[in-house]
N, C-alpha and C positions, 0 to 999 in steps of 0.2 A: 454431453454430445455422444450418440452411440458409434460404435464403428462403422456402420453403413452412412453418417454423415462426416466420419474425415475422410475428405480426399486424400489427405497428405498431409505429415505431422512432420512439423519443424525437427530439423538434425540433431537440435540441441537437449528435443523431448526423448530422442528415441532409447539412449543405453541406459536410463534410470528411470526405476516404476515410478518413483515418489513424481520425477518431473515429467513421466508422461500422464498421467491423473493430471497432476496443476496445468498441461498443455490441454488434454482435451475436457478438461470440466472447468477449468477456472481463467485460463488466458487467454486474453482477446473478448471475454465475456463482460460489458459494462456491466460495472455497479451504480448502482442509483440509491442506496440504503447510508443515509450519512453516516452511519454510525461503524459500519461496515466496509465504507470510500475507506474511512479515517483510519480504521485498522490496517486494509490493507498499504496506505500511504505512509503511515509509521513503520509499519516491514519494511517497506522499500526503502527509506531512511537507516533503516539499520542496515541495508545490504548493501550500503554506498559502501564502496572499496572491497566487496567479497561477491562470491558468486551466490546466483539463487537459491541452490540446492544447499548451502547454508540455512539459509533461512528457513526453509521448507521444513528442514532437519529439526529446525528450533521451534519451529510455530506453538505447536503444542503448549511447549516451556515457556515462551511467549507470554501465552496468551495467560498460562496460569501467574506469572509472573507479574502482568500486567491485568489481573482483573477482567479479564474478557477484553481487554481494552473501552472498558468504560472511560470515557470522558471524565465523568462526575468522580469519578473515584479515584481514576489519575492525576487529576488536577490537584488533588489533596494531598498526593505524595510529598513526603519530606523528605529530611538529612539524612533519617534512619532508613527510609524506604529506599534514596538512593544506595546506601552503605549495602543492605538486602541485596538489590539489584545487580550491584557491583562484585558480591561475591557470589553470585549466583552462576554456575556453571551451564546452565541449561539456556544461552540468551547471549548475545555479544555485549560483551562486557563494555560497553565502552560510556564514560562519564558523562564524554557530550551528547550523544545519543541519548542517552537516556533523560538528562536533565532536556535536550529539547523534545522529548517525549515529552514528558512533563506540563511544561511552556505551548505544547501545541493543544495537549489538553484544557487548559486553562482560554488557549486562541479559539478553539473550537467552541465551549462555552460562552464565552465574549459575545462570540458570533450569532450563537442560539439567542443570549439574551438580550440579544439589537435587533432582532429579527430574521436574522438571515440564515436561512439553512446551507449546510454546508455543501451539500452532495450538491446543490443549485449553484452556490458560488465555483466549485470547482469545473462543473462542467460548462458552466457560463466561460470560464477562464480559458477551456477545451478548445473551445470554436478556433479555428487556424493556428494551433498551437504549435511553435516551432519548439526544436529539444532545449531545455532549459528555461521555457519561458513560464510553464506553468510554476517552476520552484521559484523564481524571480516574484512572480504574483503572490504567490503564497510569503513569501518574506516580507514584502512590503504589508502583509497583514496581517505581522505577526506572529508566523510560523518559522520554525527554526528549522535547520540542519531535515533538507528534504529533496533525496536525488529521484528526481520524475522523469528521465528521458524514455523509459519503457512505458512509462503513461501518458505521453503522447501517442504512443503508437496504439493506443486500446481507445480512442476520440472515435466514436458511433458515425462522424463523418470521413476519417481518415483513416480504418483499417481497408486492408485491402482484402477480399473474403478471399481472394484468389491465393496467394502467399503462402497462406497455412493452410485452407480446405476449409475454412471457418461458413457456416450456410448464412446466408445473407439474413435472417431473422436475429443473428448476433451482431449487426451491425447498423 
């Protein structure tokens, strides 16, 4: 998003670069790339009980951490990989997290080989979503420890453009 298309940048973007980059390049912008939904919905699972600029801080570490977040390749982590994971400082430490990382890659999988693409399922699940129902939906199919109330509010039907200055072709 260039500067001549924000109106107005959320209060929350405005006193950190890192969070104002992820306000006007990446928040409120649908993803439709399963691969990439899944990535960012495992972040948001680790940021349950911290704030964003957490995670933002850790992406990177993340991500090297986690393989790109490949599915295929998370799904195969083990004992040792959580033991890695656990003492790794660059990533929130935390066992459940990471073990339902894990478990969601495995869910994701599942998913691919019954036919079902994810980014489809999730945004199917989108359509009138109130806060908490998408992680509801997502539990009963399998997926673990997964806080989405900020991803209701990024639903292609439910953002408001007006709110943040977001142009209506984001939505």
């Amino acid at each position: 998003m260039t500067s001549e298309q924000i109106q107005h940048r959320c209060a929350w973007a405005e006193q950190d670069p890192l969070m104002r980059a992820y306000h006007d390049q990446e928040w409120g912008v649908p993803e439709h790339g399963s691969r990439a939904l899944w990535e960012k919905l495992m972040l948001d699972g680790f940021q349950a009980g911290l704030s964003w600029i957490t995670i933002l801080r850790k992406r990177d570490a993340f991500r090297q951490a986690f393989q790109d977040f490949d599915p295929e390749i998370v799904a195969r982590f083990g004992a040792e990989d959580i033991e890695r994971l656990l003492a790794d400082p660059g990533i929130v430490r935390s066992r459940a997290k990471i073990e339902a990382t894990i478990g969601n890659a495995r869910a994701y999988l599942a998913m691919a080989e019954a036919g079902e693409d994810f980014s489809t399922f999730v945004w199917a699940s989108m359509r009138g979503c109130r806060p908490r129902a998408l992680s509801t939906i997502m539990s009963s199919a399998a997926f673990g420890v997964v806080d989405l109330v900020e991803t209701c509010a990024h639903d292609e039907t439910e953002l408001d453009a007006g709110s943040c200055g977001y142009p209506e072709r984001y939505i």
